[in-house]
N, C-alpha and C positions, 0 to 999 in steps of 0.2 A: 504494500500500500504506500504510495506517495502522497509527499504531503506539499502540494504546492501553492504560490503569494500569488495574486495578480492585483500588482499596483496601480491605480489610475490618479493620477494628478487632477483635481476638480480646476474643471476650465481653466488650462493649463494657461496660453497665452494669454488672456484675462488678467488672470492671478500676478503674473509676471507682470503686466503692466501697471498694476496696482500698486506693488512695490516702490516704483519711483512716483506714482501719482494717488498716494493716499488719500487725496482729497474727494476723490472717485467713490472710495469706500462706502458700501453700501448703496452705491446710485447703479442701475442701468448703463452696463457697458458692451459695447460689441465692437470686438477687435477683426476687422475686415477693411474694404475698398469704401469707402466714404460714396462713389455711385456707382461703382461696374464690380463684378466680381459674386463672391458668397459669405458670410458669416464663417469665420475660422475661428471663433469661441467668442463664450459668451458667459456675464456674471449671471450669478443665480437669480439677480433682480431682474435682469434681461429677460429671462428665462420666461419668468412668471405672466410677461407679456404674451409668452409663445415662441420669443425668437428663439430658433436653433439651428448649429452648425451647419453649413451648407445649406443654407437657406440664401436665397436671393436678397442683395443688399437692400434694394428698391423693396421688399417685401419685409425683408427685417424696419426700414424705417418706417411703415405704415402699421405696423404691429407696434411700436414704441417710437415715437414721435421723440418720445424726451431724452431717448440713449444718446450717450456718449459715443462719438465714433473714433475709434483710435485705431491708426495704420498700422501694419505690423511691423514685427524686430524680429525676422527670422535669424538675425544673428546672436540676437541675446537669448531666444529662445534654444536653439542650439547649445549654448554654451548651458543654459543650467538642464537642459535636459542631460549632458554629457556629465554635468555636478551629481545630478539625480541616482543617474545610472552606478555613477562610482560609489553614492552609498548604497545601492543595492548589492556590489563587487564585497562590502565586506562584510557581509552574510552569507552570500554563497557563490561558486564560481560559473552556477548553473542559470544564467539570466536570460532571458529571450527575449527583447527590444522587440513589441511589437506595433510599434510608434513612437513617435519623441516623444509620446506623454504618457504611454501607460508599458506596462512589461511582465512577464511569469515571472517568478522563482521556484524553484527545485530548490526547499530550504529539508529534506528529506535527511539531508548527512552533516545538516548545521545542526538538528536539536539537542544533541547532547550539548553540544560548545554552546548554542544562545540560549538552552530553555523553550520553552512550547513553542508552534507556532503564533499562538497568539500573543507573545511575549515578543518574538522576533518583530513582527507586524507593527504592534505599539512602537516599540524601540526605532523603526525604521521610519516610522511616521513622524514621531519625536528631530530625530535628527535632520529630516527633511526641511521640518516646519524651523527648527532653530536655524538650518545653514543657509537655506535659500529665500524660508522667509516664505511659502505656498503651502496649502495642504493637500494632502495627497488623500483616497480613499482604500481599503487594501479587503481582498474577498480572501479567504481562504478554504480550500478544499481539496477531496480528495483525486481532482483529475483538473486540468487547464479552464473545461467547462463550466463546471459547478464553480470555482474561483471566481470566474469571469462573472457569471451572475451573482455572486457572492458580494464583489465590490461595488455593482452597480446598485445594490440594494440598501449597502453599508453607505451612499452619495447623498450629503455631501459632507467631507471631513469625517468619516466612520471607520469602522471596523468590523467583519462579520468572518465566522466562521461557521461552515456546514461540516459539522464530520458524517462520515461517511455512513455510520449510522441514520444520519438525519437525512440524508440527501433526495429520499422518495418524501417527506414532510416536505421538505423545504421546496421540491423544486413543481410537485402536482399540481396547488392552487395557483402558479402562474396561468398567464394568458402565454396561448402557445408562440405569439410575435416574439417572444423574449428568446426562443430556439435560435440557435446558429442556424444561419442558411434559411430559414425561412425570412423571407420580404412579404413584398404586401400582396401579390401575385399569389404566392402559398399560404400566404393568411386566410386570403380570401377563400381559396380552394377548399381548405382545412373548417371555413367557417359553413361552405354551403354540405359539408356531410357532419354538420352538427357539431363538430370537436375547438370548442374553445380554450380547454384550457389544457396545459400538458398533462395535466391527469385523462382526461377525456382520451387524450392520443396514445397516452401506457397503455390503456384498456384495449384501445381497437388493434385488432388481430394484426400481425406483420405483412401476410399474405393481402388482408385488405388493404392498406395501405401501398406494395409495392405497385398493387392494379393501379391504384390511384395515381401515385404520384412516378412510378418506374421502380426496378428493383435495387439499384444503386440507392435515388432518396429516399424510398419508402424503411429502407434496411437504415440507412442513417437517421431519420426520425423516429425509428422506433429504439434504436439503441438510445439517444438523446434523452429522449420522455423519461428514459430511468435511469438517467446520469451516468449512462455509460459513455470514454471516452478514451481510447487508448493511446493518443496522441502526448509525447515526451515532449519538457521544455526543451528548447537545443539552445546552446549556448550561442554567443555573436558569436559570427564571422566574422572575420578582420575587414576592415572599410575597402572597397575596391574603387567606388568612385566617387568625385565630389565635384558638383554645380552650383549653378544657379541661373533662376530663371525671374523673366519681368515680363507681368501682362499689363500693357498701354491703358490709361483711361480711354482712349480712342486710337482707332486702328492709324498705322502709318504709312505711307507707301516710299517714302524721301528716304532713298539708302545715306544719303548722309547722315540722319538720325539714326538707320540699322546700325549702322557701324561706328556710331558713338555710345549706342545700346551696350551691344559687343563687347564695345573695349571696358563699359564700368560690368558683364558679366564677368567680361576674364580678367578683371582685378579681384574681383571679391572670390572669384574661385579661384584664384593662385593666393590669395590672401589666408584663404581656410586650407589650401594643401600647405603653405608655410606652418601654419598653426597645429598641422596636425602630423609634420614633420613628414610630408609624402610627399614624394614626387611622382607625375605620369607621361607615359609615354603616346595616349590616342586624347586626340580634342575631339569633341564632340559637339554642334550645332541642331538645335529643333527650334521650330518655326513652327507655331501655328498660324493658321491664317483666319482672314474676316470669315468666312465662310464654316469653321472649325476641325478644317483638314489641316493634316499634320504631317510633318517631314523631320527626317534625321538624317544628318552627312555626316562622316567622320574623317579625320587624317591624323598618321601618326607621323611624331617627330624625331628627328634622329637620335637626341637621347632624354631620358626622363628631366622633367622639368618643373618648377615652381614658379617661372619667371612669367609676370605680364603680358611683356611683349611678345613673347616666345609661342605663348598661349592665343593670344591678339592675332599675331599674324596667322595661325593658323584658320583661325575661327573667320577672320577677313575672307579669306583662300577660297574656303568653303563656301562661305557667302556668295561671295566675285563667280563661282565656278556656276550656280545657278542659277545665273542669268533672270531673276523675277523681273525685270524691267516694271518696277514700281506696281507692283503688286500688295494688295492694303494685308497688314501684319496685324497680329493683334498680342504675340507673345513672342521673345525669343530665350533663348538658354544657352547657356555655354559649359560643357561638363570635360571635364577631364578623366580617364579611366584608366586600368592596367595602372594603378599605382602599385609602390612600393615605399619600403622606408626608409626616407634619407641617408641612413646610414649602411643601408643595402644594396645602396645604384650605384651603378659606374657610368659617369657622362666621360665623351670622348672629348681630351683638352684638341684646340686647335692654335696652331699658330700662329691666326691671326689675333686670336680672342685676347683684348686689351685684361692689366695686370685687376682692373676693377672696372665692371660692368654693370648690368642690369640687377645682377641679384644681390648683389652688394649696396644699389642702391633701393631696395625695395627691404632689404634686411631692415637699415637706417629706419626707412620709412616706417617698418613696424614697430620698432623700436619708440618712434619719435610717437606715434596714434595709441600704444599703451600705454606710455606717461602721460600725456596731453588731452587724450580723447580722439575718438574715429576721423573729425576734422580737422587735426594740427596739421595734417599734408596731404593734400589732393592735387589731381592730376588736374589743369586749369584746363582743361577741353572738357572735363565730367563739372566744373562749377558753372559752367556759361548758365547764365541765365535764359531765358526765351521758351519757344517753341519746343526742341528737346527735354526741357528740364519739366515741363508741363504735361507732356505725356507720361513721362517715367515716374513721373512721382505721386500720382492720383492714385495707382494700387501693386507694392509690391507684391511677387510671390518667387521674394528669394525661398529657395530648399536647400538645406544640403544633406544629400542622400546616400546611404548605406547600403550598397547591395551587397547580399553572401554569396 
């Protein structure tokens, strides 16, 4: 029997933003694109209006007229989710990141060293709330499943534990939405043969079921109804790639702005491969367009890299090679891939390459934006005022992404 956490951070971005604008506290906030875009979280006060994540911006302001709209920080969010993570590292080595804001643990081989899980749980809540300053919510149970509904129960700032004993109490008088894999498509289904709640679904036959739904889902929903789940936490995987992307408050078609886009993507993702001590070797470019078709180019560079330009010119390359002759954009991204650890690459020196270059001065540069703040040195083509800076800055949606 395993005994696993599934932590979720209550309205993670939110919470974060709270932090430096205490003044918020308690008011209606929704941290998204102020007019284009979707709700990327939301305070609990928000909530009670109806706003919820991924909800239409324009749709979220007409449910709460009086919220707070605040842009996002996917770089600060990143960094305390990465804080987050590291106090889950010292409870158990078993962690499975299944989002920047919520994760399992396999705390199975921690409880002699922490004490129960529900001890762990506490403890881990504890040091969340003191280091980062957010609360976190935490389910505990005996498979990834039962956890996962455990802490959405325990929300907001809770704690819940189902042992495995209790698991057919706890999980029957739900309504069956609350299932993995079921949407509203199989809610619906589930509702016109009478079965509303997951006790109603334990009871009907397996065989009924597989007719209904196929033998793959009907076989999963019925192990589900009785908290069965054999799926293991798996630990991260080491970071393989890292971007970022920007969708316009309005579409562009002026590759002069594509490519001023561009060059502030492949700073801030050569800025998070410096931070996170990786170099790569493929650039990668995606483009959505007005219309919500999507394209990805790639090109690899001759050796691994963390450097701006390096990364710029690739991503230019890609662009240039496309030929869209002003063609209206509505997002681009710049990712870099095939990394490695700085201290594991071998770049090939050239003879021509001066004693100090690019990555020497972008060292500096980080150097000089962690004492100073993120503004003490910017690239004077990413400040221009005007047109450019009016598109980019109505709704970020930097990411930076972890693939295993």
């Amino acid at each position: 029997m395993r005994t696993v956490l599934h932590v979720d951070m209550d309205a993670f971005y939110a919470s974060v933003e709270l932090r430096r604008r205490p003044d918020l506290v308690g008011r209606p906030v929704v941290v998204g694109g102020s007019t284009r875009g979707v709700v990327l979280s939301a305070t609990y006060e928000a909530r009670e209006h109806g706003v919820r994540s991924g909800m239409p911006m324009t749709q979220a302001r007409r449910l709460c007229p009086t919220a707070e709209v605040l842009p996002p920080d996917m770089d600060t969010y990143a960094a305390v989710s990465k804080s987050v993570m590291a106090v889950f590292d010292q409870f158990t080595p078993v962690v499975e990141a299944a989002s920047i804001d919520e994760a399992f643990l396999d705390v199975t081989g921690s409880l002699r060293l922490f004490g129960s899980a529900v001890q762990i749980g506490e403890t881990l809540r504890a040091v969340v709330a003191d280091e980062q300053q957010i609360t976190c919510s935490v389910g505990i149970g005996p498979n990834k499943f039962v956890a996962k509904l455990a802490s959405r129960a325990a929300k907001p700032d809770g704690l819940l534990e189902v042992p495995a004993d209790a698991v057919v109490e706890f999980l029957h008088p739900l309504p069956v939405e609350r299932l993995w894999g079921v949407g509203e498509a199989t809610a619906e289904k589930l509702h016109r043969l009478g079965l509303t709640t997951v006790g109603d679904l334990a009871h009907t036959p397996e065989p009924t079921l597989q007719r209904a739904f196929g033998p793959h889902a009907g076989a999963h929903l019925a192990r589900l109804a009785w908290g069965r789940d054999e799926r293991v936490v798996v630990g991260r995987a080491p970071e393989r790639s890292v971007g970022s992307e920007q969708t316009f408050a309005r579409d562009i078609d002026d590759p002069v702005l594509v490519r001023r886009e561009l060059l502030r993507m492949a700073d801030r993702t050569a800025g998070r491969l410096r931070r996170a001590r990786l170099l790569g070797r493929t650039v990668t470019v995606s483009i959505r367009f007005a219309d919500f078709t999507s394209l990805t180019r790639s090109a690899t560079v001759p050796s691994p890299t963390d450097v701006t330009e390096e990364i710029y010119a690739q991503a230019v390359a890609i662009y240039t090679r496309l030929g869209l002759q002003r063609a209206r954009i509505r997002r681009v991204g710049v990712r870099v891939e095939n990394v490695v650890e700085r201290s594991e690459a071998y770049r090939q020196p050239e003879l021509t390459e001066p004693e100090h270059g690019w990555r020497e001065a972008e060292q500096a540069i980080d150097a000089a934006t962690l004492r100073f703040g993120p503004h003490a040195v910017q690239r004077a083509v990413l400040t221009r005022r005007g047109r450019s800076r009016e598109v980019a800055t109505e709704r970020s949606d930097d990411r930076e992404t972890t693939a295993g």
